[in-house]
FIKOLZA-1660 file (N, C-alpha, C; in steps of 0.1 Angstrom, whole numbers, plus 5000, padded with zeros to 4 digits):
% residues 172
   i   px   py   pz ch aa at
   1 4889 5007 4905  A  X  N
   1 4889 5020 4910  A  X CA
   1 4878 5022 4920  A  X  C
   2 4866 5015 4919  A  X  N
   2 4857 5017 4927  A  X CA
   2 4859 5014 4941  A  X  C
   3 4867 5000 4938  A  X  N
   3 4867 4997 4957  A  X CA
   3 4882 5005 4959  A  X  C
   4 4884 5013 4958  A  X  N
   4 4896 5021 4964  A  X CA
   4 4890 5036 4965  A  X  C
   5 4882 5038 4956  A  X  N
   5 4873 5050 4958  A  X CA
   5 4865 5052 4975  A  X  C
   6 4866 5040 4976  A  X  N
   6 4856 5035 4988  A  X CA
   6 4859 5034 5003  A  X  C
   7 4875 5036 5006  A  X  N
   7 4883 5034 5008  A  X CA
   7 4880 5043 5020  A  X  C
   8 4880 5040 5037  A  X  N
   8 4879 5046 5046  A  X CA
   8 4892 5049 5051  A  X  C
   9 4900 5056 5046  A  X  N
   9 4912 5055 5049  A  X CA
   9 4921 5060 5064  A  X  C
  10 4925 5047 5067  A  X  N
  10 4934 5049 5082  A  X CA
  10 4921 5050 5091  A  X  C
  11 4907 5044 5094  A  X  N
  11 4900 5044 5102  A  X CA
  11 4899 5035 5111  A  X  C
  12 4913 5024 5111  A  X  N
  12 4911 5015 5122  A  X CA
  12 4928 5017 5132  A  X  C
  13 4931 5027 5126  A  X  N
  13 4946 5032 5132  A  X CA
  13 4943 5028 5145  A  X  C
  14 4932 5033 5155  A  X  N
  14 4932 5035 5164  A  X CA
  14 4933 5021 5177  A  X  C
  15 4934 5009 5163  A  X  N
  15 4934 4994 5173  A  X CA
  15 4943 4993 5182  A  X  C
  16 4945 4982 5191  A  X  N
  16 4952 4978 5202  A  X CA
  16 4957 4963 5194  A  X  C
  17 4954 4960 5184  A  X  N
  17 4957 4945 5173  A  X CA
  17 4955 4945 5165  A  X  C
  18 4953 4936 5155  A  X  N
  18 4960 4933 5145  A  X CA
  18 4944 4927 5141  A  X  C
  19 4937 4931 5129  A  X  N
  19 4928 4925 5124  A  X CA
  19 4929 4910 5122  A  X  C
  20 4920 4900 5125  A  X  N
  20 4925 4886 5114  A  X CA
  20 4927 4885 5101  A  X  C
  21 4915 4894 5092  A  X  N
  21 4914 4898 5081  A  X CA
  21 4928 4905 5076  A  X  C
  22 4930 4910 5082  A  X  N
  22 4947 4924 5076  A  X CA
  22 4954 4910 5080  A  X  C
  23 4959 4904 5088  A  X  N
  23 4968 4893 5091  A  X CA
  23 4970 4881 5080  A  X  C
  24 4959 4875 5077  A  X  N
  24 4954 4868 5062  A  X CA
  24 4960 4873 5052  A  X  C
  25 4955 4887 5049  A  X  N
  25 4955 4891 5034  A  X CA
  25 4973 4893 5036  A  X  C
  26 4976 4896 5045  A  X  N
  26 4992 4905 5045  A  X CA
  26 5000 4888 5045  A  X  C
  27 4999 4880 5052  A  X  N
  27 5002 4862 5049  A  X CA
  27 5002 4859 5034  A  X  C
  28 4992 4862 5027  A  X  N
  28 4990 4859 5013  A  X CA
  28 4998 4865 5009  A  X  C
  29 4997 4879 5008  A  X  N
  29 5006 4883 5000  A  X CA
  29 5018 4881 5004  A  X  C
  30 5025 4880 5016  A  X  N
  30 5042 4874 5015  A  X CA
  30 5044 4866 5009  A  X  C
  31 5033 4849 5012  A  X  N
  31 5036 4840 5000  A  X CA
  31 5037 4836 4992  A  X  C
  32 5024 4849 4985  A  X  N
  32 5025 4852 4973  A  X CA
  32 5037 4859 4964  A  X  C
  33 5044 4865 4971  A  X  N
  33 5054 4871 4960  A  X CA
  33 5069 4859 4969  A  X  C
  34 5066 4852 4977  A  X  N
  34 5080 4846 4983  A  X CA
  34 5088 4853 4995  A  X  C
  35 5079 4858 5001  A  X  N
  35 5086 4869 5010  A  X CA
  35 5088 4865 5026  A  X  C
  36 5099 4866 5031  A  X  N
  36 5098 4856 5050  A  X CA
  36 5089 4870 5059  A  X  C
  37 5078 4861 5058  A  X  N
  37 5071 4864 5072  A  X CA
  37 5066 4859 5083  A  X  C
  38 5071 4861 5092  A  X  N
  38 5075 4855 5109  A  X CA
  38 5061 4855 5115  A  X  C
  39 5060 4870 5113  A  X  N
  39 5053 4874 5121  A  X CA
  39 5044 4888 5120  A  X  C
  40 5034 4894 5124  A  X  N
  40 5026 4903 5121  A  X CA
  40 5020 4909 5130  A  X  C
  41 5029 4926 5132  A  X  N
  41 5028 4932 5144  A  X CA
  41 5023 4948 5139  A  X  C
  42 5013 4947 5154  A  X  N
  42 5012 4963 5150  A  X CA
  42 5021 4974 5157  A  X  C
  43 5028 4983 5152  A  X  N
  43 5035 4990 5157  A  X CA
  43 5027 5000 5169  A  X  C
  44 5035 5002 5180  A  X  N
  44 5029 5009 5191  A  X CA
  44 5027 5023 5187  A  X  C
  45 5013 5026 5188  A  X  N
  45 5015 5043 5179  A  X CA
  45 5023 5057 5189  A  X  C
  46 5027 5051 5199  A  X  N
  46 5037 5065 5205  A  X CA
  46 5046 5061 5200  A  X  C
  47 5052 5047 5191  A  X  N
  47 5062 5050 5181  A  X CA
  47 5064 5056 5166  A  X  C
  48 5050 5058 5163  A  X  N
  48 5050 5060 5149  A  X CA
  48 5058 5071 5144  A  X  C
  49 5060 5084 5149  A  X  N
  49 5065 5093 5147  A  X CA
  49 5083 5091 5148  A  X  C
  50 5088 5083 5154  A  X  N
  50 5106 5079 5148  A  X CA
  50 5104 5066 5145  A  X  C
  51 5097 5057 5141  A  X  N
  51 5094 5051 5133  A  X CA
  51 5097 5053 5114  A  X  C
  52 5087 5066 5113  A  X  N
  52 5088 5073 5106  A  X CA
  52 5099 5080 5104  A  X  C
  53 5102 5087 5109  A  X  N
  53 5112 5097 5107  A  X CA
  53 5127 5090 5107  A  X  C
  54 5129 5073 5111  A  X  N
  54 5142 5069 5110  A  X CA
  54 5137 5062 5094  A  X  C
  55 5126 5060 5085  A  X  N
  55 5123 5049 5081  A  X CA
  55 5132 5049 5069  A  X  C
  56 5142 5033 5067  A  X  N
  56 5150 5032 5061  A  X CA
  56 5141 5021 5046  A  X  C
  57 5140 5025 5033  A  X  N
  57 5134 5016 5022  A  X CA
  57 5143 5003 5021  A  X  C
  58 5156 5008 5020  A  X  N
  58 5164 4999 5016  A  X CA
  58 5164 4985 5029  A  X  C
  59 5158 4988 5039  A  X  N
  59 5155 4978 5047  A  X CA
  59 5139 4968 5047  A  X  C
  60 5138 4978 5039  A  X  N
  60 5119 4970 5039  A  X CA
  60 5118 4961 5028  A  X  C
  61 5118 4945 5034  A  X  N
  61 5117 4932 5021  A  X CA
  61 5108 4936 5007  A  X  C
  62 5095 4940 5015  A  X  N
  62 5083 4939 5004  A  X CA
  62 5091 4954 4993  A  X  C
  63 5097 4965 4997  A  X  N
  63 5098 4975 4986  A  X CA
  63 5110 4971 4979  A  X  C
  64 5117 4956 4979  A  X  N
  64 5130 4953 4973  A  X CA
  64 5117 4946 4958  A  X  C
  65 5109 4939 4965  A  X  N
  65 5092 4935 4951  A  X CA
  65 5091 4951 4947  A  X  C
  66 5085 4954 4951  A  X  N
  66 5076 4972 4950  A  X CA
  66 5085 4982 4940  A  X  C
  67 5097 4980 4938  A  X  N
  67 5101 4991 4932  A  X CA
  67 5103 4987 4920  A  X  C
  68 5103 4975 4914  A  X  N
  68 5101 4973 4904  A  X CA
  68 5091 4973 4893  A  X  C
  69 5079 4972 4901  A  X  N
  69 5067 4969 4893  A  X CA
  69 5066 4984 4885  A  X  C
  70 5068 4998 4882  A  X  N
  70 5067 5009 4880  A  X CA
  70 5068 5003 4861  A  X  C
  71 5083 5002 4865  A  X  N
  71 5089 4998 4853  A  X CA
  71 5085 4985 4846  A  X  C
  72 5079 4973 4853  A  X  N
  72 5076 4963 4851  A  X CA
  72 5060 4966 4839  A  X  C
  73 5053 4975 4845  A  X  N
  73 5041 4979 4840  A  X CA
  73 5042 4982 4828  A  X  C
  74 5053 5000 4831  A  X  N
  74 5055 5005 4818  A  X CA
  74 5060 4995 4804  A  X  C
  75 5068 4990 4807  A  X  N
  75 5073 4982 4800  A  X CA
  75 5062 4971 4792  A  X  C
  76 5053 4966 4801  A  X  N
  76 5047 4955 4795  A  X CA
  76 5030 4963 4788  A  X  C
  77 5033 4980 4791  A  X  N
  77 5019 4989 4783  A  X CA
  77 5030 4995 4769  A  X  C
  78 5043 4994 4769  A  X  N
  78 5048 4993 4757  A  X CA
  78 5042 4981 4749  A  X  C
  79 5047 4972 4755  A  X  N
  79 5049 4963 4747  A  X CA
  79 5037 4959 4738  A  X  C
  80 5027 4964 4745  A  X  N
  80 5011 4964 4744  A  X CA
  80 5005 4975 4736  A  X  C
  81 5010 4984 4734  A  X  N
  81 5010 4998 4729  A  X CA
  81 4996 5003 4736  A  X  C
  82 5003 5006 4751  A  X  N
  82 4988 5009 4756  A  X CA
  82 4994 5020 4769  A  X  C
  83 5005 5025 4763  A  X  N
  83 5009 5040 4775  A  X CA
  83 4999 5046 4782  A  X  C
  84 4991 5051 4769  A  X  N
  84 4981 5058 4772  A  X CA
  84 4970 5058 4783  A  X  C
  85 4970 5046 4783  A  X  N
  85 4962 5038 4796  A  X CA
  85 4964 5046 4808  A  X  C
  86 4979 5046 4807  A  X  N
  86 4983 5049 4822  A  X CA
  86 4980 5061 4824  A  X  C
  87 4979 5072 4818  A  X  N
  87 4974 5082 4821  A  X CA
  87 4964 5082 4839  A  X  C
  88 4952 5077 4833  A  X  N
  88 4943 5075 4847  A  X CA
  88 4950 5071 4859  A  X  C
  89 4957 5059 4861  A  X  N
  89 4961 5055 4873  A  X CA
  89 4970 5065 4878  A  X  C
  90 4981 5076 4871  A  X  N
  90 4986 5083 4872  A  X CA
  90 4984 5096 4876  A  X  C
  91 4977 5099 4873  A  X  N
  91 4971 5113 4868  A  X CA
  91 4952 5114 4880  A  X  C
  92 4947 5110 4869  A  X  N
  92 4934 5113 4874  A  X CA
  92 4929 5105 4889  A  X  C
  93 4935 5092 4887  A  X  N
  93 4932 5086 4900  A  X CA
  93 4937 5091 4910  A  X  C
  94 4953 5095 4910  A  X  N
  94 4957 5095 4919  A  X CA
  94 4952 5109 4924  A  X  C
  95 4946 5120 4920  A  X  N
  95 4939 5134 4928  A  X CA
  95 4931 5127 4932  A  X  C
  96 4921 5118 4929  A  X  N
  96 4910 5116 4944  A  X CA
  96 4920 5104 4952  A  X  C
  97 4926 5096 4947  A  X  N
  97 4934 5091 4962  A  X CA
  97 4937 5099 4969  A  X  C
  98 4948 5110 4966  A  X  N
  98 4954 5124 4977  A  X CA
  98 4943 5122 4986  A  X  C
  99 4931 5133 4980  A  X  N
  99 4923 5139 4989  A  X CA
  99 4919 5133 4999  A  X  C
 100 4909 5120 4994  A  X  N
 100 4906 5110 5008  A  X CA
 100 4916 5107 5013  A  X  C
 101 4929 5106 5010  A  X  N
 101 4934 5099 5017  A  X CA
 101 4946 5111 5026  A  X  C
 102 4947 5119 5022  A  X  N
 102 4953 5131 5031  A  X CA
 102 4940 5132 5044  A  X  C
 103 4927 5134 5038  A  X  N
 103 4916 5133 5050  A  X CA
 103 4917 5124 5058  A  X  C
 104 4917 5107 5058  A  X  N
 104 4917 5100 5066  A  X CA
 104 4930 5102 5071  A  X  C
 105 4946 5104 5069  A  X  N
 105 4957 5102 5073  A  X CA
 105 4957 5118 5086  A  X  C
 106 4952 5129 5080  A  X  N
 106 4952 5140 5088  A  X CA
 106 4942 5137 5101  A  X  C
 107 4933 5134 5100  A  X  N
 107 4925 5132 5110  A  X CA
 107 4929 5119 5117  A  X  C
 108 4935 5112 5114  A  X  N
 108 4942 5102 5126  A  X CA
 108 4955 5105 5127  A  X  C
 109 4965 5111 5122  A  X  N
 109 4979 5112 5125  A  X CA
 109 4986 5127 5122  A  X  C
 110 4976 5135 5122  A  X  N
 110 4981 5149 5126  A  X CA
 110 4985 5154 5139  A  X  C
 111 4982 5146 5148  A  X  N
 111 4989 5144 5164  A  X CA
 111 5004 5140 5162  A  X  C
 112 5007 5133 5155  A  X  N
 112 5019 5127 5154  A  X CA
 112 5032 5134 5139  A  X  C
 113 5026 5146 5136  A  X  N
 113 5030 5156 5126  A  X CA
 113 5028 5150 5113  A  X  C
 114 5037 5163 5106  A  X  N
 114 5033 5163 5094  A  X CA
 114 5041 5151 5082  A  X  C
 115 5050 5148 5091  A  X  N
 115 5059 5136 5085  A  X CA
 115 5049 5123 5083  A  X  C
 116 5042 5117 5091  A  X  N
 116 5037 5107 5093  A  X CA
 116 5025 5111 5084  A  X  C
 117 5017 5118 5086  A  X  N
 117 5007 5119 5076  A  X CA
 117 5014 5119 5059  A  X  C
 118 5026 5129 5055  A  X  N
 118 5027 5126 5043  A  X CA
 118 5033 5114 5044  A  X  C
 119 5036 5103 5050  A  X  N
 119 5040 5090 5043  A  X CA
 119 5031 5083 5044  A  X  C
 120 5017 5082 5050  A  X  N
 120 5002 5075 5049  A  X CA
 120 5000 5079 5038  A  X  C
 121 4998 5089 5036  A  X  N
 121 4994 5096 5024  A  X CA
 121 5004 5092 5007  A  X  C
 122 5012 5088 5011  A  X  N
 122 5018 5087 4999  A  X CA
 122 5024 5070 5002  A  X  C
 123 5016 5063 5010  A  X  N
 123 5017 5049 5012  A  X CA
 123 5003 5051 5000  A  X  C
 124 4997 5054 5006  A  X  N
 124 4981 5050 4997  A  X CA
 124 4984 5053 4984  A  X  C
 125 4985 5064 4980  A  X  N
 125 4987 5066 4966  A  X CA
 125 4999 5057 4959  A  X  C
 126 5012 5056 4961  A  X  N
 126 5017 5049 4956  A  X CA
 126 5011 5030 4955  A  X  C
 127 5003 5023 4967  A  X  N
 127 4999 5009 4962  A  X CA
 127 4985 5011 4954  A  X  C
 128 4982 5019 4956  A  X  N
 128 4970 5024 4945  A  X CA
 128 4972 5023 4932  A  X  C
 129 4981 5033 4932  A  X  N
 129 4981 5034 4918  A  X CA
 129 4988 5022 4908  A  X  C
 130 4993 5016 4920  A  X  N
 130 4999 5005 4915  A  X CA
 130 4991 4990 4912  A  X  C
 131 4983 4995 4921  A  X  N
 131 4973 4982 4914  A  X CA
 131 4964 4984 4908  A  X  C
 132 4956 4997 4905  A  X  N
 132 4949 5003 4895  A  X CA
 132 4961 4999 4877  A  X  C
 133 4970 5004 4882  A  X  N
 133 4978 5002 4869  A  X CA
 133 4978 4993 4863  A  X  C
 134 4983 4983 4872  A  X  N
 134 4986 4967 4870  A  X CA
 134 4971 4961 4863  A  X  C
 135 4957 4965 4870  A  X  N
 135 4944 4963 4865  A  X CA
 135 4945 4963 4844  A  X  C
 136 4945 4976 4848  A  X  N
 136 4950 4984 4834  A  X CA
 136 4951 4976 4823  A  X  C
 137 4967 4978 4824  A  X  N
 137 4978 4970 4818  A  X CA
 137 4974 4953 4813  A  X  C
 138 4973 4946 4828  A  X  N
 138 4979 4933 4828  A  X CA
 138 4962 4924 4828  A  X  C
 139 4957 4932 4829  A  X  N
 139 4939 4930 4828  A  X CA
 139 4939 4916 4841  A  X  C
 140 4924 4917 4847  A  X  N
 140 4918 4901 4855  A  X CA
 140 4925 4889 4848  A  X  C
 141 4924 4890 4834  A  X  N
 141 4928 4877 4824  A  X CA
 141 4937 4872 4822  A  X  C
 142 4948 4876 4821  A  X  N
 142 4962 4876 4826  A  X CA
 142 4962 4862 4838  A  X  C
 143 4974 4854 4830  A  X  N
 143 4977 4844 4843  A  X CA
 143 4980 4852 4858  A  X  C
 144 4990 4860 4853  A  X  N
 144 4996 4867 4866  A  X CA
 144 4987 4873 4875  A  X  C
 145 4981 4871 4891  A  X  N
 145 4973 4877 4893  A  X CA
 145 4977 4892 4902  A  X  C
 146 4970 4903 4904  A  X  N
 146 4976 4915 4904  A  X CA
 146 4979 4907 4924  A  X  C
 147 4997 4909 4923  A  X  N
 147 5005 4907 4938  A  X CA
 147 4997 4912 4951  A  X  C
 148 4993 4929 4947  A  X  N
 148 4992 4938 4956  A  X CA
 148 4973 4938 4956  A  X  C
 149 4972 4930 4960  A  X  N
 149 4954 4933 4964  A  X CA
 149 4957 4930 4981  A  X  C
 150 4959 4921 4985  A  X  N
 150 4961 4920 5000  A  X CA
 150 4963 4932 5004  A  X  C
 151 4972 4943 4995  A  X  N
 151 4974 4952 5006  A  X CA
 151 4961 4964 5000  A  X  C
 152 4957 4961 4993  A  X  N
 152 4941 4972 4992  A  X CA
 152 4936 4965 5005  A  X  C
 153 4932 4957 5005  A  X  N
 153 4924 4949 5016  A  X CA
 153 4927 4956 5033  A  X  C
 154 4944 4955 5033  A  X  N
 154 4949 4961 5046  A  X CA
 154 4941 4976 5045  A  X  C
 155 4946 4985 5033  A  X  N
 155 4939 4994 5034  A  X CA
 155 4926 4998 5037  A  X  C
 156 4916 4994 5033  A  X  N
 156 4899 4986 5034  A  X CA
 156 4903 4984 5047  A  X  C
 157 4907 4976 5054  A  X  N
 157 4903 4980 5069  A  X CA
 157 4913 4990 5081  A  X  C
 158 4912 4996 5072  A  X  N
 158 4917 5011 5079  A  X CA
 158 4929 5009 5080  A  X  C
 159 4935 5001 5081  A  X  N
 159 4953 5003 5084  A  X CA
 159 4963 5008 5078  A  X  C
 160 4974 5012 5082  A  X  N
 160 4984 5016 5071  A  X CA
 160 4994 5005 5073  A  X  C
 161 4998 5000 5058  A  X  N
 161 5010 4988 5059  A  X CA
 161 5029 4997 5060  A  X  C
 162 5032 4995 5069  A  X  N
 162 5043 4997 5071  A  X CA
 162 5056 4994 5062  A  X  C
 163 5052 4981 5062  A  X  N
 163 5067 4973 5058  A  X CA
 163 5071 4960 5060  A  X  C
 164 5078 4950 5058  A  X  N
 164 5087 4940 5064  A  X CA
 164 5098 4942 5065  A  X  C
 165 5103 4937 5079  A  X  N
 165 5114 4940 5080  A  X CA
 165 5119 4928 5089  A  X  C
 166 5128 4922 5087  A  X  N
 166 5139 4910 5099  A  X CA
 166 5124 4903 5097  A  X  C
 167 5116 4898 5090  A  X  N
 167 5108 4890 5091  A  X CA
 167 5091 4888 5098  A  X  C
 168 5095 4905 5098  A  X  N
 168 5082 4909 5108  A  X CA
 168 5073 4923 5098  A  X  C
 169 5061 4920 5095  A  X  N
 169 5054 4925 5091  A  X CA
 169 5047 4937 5101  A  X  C
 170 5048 4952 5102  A  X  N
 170 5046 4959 5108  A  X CA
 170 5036 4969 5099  A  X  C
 171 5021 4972 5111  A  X  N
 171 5012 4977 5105  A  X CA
 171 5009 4987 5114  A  X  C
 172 5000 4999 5110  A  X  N
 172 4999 5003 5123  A  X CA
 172 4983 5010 5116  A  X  C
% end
C-alpha cells in the first residue's frame, strides 16, 4: 500500500515516448501472464479523447486476464477464511487511491473531458486494488507471484496503461 500511496499519478502523460522502464515492466508482464505483444506504443494524446470514448473491453487482451482475478481472489480468501481482509483493499484503500488519483488524472486530462479523466481514475483504482488484494490474500510467499506489479510500475512512472490490442500495447 505504501508504494501506491506514493504514487505520482499520470505525471509523465505529457511524454513524446515511451519510457524504457514502462516498456520492460509492460514486456514482463505480457510474458508473464502469456500475452502477444508486438509492440509498445504511446497513444497520440489529440487521440485520447475517442480513444476513450470508442473504448471497447471486450477488445483488450490483457482485461480477457483482468476480469477474472476479482473472483479468483475472493474465492481463494474463502477458501482461506480471510474475507475480511478484503475489506481494506476495497473499501479503505480505495478512498485515498480516488483522491490522488482523480488529482493527478484532472490536472492532466481535464483538457480532454470528463470521460478520460473518470477512466484514469478508475484505471488506477481498479489495478490497485487488485494488487493490494492479491498482496492480502495470496501473500509475497505464495509460489504465484502477484501478475500485476509491472503495471504499478507503469503507474509509478506517471503513465496510464491503456490496453492491448491486435498485439500492440498502448499507453499514454
Amino acid at each position: 500500500m505504501n508504494r501506491i500511496s506514493e504514487i505520482q499519478w499520470f505525471n509523465a502523460a505529457h511524454s513524446n515516448k515511451v519510457d524504457e522502464r514502462v516498456e520492460a515492466s509492460l514486456r514482463s508482464l505480457c510474458k508473464r501472464l502469456e500475452l502477444p505483444c508486438e509492440r509498445i506504443t504511446l497513444l497520440d494524446e489529440t487521440r485520447l479523447s475517442e480513444f476513450v470514448s470508442s473504448y471497447d473491453l471486450t477488445r483488450n487482451v490483457l482485461w480477457g486476464y483482468l476480469k477474472d482475478i476479482p473472483e479468483r481472489l475472493e474465492q481463494e480468501a474463502i477458501r482461506k477464511d480471510a474475507q475480511a481482509l478484503l475489506s481494506f483493499p476495497l473499501n479503505e484503500m480505495q478512498a485515498t487511491v480516488f483522491h490522488s488519483a482523480f488529482d493527478g488524472a484532472f490536472q492532466r486530462y481535464a483538457a480532454h473531458g470528463e470521460e478520460v479523466v473518470r477512466f484514469a481514475v478508475v484505471a488506477a483504482m481498479f489495478v490497485s486494488g487488485l494488487v493490494v488484494a492479491w498482496e492480502i490474500i495470496k501473500g509475497s510467499s505464495e509460489r504465484e507471484q502477484n501478475p500485476l506489479l509491472p503495471l504499478i510500475m507503469v503507474f509509478e512512472a506517471g503513465y496510464l496503461p491503456l490496453g492491448l490490442f491486435d498485439g500492440c500495447f498502448l499507453v499514454r
